[in-house]
VMD Tcl script that draws the C-alpha trace (Angstrom):
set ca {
  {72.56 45.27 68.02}
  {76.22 43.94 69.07}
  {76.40 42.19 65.34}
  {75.91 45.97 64.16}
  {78.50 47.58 66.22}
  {81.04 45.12 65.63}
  {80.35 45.25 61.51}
  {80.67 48.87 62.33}
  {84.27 48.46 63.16}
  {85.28 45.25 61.01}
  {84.04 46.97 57.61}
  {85.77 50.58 58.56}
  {87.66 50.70 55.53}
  {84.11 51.10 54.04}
  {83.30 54.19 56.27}
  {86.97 55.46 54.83}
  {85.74 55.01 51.44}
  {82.84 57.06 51.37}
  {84.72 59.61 52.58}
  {87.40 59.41 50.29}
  {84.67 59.76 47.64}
  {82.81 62.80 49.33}
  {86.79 64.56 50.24}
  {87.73 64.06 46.61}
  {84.84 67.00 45.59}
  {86.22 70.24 46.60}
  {83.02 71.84 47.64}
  {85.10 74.83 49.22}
  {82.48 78.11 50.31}
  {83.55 80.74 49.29}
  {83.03 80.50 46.12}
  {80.43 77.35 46.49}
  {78.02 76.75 43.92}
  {79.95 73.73 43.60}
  {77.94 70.54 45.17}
  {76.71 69.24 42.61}
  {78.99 66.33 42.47}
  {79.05 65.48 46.19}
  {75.05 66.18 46.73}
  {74.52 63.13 43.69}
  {76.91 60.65 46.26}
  {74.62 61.45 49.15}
  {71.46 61.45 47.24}
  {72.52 57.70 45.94}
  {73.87 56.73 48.99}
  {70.53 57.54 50.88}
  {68.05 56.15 47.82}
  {70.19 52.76 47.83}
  {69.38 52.65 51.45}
  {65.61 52.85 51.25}
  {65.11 56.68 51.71}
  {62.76 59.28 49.37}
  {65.17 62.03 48.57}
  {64.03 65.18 48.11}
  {66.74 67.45 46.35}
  {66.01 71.05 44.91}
  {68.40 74.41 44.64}
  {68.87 76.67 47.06}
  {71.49 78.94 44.77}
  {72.42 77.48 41.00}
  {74.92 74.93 41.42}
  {73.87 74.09 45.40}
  {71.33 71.64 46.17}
  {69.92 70.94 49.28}
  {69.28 67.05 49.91}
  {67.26 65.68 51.83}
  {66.22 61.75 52.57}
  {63.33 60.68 54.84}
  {63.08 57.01 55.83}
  {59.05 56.28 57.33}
  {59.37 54.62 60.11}
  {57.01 51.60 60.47}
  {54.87 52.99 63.32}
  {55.53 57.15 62.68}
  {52.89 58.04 64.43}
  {53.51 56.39 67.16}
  {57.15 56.82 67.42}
  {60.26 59.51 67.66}
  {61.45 61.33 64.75}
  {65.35 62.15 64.22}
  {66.67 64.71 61.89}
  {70.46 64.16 61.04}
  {71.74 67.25 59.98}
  {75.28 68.28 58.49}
  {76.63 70.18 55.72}
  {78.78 69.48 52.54}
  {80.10 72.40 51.80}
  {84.18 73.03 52.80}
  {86.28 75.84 54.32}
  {88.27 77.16 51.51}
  {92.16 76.49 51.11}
  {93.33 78.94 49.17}
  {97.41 78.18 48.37}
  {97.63 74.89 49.26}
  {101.75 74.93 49.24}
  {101.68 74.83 52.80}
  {99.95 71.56 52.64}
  {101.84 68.27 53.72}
  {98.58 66.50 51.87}
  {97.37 67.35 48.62}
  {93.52 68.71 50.41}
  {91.47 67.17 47.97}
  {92.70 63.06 48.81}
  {91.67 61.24 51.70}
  {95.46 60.36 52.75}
  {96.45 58.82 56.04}
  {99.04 60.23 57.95}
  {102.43 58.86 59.26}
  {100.58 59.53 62.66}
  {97.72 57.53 61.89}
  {95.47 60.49 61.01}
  {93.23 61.08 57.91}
  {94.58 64.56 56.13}
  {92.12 66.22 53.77}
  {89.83 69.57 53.55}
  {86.24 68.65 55.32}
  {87.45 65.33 57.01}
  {87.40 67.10 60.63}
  {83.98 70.03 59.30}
  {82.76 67.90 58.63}
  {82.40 65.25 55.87}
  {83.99 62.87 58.38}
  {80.92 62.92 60.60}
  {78.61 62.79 57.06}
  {80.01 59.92 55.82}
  {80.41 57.91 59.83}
  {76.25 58.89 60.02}
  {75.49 57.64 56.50}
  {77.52 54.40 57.42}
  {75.47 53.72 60.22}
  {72.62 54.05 58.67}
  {73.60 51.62 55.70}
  {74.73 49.10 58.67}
  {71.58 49.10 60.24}
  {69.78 48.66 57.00}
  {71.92 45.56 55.97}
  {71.44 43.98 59.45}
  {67.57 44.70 59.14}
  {67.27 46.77 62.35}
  {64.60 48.59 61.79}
  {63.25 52.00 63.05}
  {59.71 52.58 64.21}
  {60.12 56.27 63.65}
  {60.54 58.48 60.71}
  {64.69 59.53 59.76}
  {65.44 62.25 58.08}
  {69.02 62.43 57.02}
  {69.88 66.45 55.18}
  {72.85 67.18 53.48}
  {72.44 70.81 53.13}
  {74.62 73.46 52.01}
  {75.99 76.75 52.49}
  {77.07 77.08 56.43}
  {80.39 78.10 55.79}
  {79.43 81.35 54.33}
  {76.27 82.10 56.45}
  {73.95 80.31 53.59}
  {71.05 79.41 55.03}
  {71.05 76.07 53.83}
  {69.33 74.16 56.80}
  {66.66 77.37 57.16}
  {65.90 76.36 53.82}
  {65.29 72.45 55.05}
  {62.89 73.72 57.79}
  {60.83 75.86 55.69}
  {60.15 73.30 53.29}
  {58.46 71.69 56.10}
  {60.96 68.98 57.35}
  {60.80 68.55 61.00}
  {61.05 66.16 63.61}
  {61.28 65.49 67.47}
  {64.78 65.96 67.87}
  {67.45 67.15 65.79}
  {71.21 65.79 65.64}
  {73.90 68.50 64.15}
  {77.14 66.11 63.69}
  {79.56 69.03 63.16}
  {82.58 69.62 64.53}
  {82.65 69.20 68.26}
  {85.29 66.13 69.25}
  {82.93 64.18 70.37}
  {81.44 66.66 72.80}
  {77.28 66.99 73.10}
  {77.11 71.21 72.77}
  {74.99 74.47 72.38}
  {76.18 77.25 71.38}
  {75.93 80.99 71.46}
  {74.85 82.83 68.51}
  {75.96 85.16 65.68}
  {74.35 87.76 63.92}
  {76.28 90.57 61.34}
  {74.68 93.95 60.32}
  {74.88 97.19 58.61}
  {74.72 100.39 60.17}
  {74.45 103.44 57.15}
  {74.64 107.12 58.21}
  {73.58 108.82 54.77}
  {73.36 112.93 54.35}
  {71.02 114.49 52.36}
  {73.34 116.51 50.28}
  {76.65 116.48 49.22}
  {78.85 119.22 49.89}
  {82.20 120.16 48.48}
  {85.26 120.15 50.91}
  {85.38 123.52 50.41}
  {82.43 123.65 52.92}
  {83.95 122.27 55.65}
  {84.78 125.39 57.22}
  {81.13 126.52 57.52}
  {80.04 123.31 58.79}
  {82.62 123.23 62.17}
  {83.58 126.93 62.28}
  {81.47 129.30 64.51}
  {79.16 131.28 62.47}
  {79.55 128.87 59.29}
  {75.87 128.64 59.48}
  {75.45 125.21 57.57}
  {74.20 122.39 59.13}
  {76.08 119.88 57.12}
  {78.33 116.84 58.26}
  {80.76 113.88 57.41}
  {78.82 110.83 57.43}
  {82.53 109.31 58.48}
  {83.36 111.46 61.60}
  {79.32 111.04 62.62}
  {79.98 106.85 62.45}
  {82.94 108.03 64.78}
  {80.20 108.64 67.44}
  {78.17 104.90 66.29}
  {81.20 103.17 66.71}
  {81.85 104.99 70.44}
  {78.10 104.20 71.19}
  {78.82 100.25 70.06}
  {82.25 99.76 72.15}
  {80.04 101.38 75.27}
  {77.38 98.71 75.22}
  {79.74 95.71 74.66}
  {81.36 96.93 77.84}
  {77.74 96.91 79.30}
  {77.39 93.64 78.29}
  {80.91 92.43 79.01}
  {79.26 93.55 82.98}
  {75.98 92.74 83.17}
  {76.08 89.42 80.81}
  {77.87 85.64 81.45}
  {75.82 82.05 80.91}
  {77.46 78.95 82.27}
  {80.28 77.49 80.04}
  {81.60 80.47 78.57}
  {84.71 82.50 79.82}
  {83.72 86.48 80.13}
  {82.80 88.66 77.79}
  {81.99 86.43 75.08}
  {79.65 88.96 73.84}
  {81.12 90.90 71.50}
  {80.31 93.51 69.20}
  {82.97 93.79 66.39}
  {83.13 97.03 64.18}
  {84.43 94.65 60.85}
  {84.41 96.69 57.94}
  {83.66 100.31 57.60}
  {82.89 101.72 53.67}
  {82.31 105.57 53.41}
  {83.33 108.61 51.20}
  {83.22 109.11 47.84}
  {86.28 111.29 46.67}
  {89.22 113.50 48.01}
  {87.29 116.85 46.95}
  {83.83 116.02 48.71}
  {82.75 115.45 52.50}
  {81.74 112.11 53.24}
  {77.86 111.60 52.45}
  {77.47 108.29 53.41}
  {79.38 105.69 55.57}
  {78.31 102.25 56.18}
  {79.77 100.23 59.14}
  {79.36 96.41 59.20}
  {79.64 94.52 62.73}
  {79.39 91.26 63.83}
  {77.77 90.64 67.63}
  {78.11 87.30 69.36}
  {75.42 86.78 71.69}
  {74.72 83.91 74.38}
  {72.44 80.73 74.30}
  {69.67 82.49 76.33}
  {69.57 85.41 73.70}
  {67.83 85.52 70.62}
  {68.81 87.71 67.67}
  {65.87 89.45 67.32}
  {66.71 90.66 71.63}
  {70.05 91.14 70.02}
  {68.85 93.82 67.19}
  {66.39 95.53 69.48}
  {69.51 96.14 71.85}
  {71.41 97.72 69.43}
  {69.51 99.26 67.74}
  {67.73 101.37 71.04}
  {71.55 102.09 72.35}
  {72.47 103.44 69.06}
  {69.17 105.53 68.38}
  {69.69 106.98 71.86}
  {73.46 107.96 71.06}
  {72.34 109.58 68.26}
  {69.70 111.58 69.40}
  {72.35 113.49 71.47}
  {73.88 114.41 68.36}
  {72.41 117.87 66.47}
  {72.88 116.44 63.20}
  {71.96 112.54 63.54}
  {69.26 113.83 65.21}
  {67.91 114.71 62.29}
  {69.34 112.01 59.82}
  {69.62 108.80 62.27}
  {71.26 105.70 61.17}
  {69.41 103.14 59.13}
  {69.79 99.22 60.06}
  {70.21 96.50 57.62}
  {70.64 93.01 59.67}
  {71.54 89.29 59.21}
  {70.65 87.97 55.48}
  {70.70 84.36 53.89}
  {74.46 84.58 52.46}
  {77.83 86.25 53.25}
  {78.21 85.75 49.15}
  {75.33 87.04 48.40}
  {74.23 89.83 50.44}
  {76.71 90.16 52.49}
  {75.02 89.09 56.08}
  {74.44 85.89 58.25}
  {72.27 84.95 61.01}
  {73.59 81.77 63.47}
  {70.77 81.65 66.07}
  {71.99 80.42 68.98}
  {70.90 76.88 70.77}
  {70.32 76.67 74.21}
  {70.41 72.91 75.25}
  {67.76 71.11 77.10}
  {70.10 69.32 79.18}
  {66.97 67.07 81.24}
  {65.77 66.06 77.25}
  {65.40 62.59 76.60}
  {66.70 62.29 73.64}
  {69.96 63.79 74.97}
  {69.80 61.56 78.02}
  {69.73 58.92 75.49}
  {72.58 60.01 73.31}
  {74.54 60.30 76.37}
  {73.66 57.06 77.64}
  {74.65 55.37 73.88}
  {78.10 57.10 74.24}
  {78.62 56.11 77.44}
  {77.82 52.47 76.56}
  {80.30 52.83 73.67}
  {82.79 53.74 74.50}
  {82.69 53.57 78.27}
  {83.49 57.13 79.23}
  {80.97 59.91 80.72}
  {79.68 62.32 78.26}
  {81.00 65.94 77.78}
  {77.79 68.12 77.79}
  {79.14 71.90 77.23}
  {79.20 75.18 74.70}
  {80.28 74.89 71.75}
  {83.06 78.13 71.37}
  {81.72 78.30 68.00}
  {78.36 78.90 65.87}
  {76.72 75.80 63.95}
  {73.50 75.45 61.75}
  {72.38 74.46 65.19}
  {70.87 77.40 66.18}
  {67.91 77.42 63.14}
  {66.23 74.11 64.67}
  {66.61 75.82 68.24}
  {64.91 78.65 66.43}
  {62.13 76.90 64.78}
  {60.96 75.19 68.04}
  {63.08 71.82 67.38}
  {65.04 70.24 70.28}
  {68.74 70.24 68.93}
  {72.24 69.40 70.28}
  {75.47 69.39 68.07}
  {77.19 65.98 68.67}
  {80.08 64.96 66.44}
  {83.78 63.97 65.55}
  {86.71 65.90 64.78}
  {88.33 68.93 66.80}
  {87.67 72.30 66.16}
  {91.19 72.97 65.88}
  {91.87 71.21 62.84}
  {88.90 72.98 61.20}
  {89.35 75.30 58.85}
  {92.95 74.74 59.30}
  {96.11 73.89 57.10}
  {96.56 69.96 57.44}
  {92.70 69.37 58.39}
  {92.91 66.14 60.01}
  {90.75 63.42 61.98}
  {91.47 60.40 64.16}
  {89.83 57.49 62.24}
  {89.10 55.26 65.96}
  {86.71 59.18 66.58}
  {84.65 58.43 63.23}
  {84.44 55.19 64.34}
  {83.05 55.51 67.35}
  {80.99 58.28 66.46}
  {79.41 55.94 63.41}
  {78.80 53.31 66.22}
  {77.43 55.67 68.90}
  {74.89 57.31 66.38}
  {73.45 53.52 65.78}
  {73.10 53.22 69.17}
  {70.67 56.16 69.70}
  {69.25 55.69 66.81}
  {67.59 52.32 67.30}
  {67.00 53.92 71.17}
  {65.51 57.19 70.20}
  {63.79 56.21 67.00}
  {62.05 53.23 68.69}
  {61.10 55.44 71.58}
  {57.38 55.35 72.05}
  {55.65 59.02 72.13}
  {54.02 60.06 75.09}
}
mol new
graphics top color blue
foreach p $ca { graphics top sphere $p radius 0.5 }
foreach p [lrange $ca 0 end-1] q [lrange $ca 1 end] { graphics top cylinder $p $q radius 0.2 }
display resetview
């Protein structure tokens, strides 16, 4: 295994390479549908390394890929799912750039500059290269691989859902996104739409009769009625902000954030319908579903104190498969297993790398973690690159952290996918 490790490091400029190739495709979401060209490098990559890909389209011009290596004993033996995504943050104007974002370029400070080298095409291209070292060595794993390349998680595409209900699954799963070399969970993220819609539409002219004594119509602005939602919202995050915490996170990480309100149709007309979109963090011990019954019961009850939403409540819309496309995400959240043993094992393969203890912690942020957490598949996100150079102008990685990561994920590899099942 030493040989391995050490090839690891001496053929590093091959690591850099592969990611040069991968960096050079700007598969930036939003817009996406762009992947084409980056999903054929991984698809290669993993069929020259002895995998059966599977590749098919989750949205024209985004393919999910997936390779699955059979381990020699399967049944026997511990499965691994390596999970990550290829699609980008977006950069918009680039003129504040030092780097052009599309070119693997190292830094006067000894840093790799380019858009996805930090979230995370550094941590695709460090797992594919140990894989393709332990292949040329001839390690080999008693236990099925699967290595996904799926797309979509920068705009709440449901990319890796779509991997899990095509059937893949697997003992443990391993999300290498962004988290500096840090073994995480994470809290989870759901949006929704709250629509308060009258009946009829009434002329401005009516106004009077509706909020004057004696007016004697029973009318309203679906605007100044979201007025009361959006009261009824802020007075259950407090709630929460109270009665909530879970170890790792600072206080009131719950949050329930009125984003975008859309309501009215014209100067000359009371407001018929108004439609308020929110996002709500939740914690690793929540689901969404708890989430949406929540809000849903504290909102139903504020309106039932109201005359008029008595009698036209609010109607929910939550979560969806795209921010691009319907305009809703889900992130379930992940809450780790910390006693697991294939996280005691990862630990125990950094540790022998690099010869530190292991951060276990929360991530701050959501990954495609959540949906194997969700699905009944032991997870943890593990990978390199800092959070705050994602998404960020100058996205940047330290080349000795993709290096270690690459080595570390051999490691626990041969450990966990030679691990005999109970």
């Amino acid at each position: 295994m030493e040989h391995v490790l050490a090839a690891i490091e001496e053929r590093r400029e091959e690591l850099f390479s592969l990611l040069s190739e991968l960096i050079a495709q700007p598969t930036v979401s939003p817009p996406a549908r762009n992947s084409d060209k980056a999903q054929t490098l991984v698809a290669e990559k993993l069929q020259a390394l002895g995998f059966e890909v599977d590749r098919w389209t989750v949205f024209p011009g985004d393919d999910n890929v997936v390779g699955v290596k059979k381990g020699t004993d399967f049944r026997n033996y511990k499965s691994l799912i390596i999970n990550g995504h290829i699609d980008v943050a977006e950069v918009g104007d680039d003129s504040g750039w030092t780097y052009p974002p599309f070119a693997l370029t190292k830094g006067g400070d000894g840093r790799w500059y380019g858009r996805g080298v930090a979230d995370m095409k550094g941590a695709l291209a460090a797992s594919l290269f140990a894989i393709q070292m332990l292949h040329e060595h001839g390690i080999e794993l008693k236990g099925d691989l699967a290595f996904q390349s799926v797309i979509g998680e920068e705009a709440g595409e449901a990319g890796t859902l779509a991997a899990i209900e095509r059937g893949y699954s697997a003992d443990y799963a391993l999300v290498v996104d962004t988290s500096d070399l840090q073994m995480q969970g994470q809290g989870g993220v759901i949006t929704g739409w709250i629509t308060i819609e009258s009946p009829v539409t009434l002329h401005d002219g009516m106004r009077s009769r509706i909020i004057h004594a004696g007016g004697k119509v029973h009318g309203a602005s679906a605007i100044e009625k979201m007025m009361k939602v959006i009261a009824s919202l802020q007075d259950l995050e407090r709630h929460w902000a109270v009665m909530k915490s879970y170890p790792g996170f600072p206080p009131g990480m719950s949050t329930i954030n009125p984003a975008v309100i859309e309501g009215g149709r014209h100067a000359a007309f009371l407001a018929d319908r108004c439609a308020l979109w929110i996002t709500v963090h939740f914690y690793p011990d929540e689901t969404h579903e708890d989430i949406i019954r929540e809000v849903e019961d504290h909102v139903r009850r504020a309106a039932a104190a109201d005359p008029w939403l008595r009698d036209h409540p609010p109607v929910f819309r939550w979560g969806g498969r795209s921010m691009i496309e319907e305009r809703g995400e889900i992130f379930p959240s992940l809450e780790l297993d910390k006693e697991h043993p294939a996280l005691l094992k990862l630990q125990a393969a950094f540790e022998k790398q690099t010869g530190r203890p292991a951060v276990v912690n929360m991530s701050p942020s959501v990954t495609d973690a959540g949906w194997f957490a969700h699905a009944g598949i032991p997870a943890v996100i593990f990978g390199p690159g800092e959070l705050s150079h994602a998404h960020a102008v100058n996205e940047s990685v330290d080349p000795k952290q993709l290096v270690v990561f690459a080595q570390t994920v051999a490691r626990f590899l041969v450990d966990w996918c030679n691990t005999k099942r109970e």
